[in-house]
N, C-alpha and C positions, 0 to 999 in steps of 0.2 A: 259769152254766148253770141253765135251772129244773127245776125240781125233778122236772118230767113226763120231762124230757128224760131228768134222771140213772136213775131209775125205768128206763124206757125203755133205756137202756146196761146196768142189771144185769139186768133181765130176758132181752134180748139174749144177754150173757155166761153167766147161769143155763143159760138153755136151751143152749144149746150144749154146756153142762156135763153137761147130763141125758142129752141126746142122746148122746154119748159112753159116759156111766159111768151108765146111770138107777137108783139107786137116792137114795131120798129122804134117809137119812142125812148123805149126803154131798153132797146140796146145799144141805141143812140146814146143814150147816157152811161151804160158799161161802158162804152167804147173809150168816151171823155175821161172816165174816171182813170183808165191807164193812161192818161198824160198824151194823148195822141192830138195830133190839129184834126180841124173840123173835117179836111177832104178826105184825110186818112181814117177817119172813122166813118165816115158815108161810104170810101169803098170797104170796108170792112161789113157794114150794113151791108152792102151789094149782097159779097163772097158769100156771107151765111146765107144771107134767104136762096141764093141759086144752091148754096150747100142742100139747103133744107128742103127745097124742090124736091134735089133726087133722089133723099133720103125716104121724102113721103110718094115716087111715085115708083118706087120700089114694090 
């Protein structure tokens, strides 16, 4: 799998995460549990909440 691709599945599962439970601590701690460093999962925090943005001003 490359590596865009994997990116792309947690981002995916993040947001779904958020969508659900949005509070950022606790997809801070999703993000950890897939083995990711600390900067790699704060942009991943980023990605979803801007995701989650457009979804709700849809």
């Amino acid at each position: 799998m490359k590596s865009d691709e994997k990116r792309s599945q947690r981002l995916n599962y993040l947001l779904k995460c958020y969508l659900s439970n949005p509070q950022e601590g606790a997809l801070y701690l999703r993000a950890k549990q897939m083995g990711v460093s600390d900067s790699t999962a704060k942009d991943y925090i980023r990605t979803v909440i801007i995701q989650a943005h457009k979804i709700y001003s849809k």
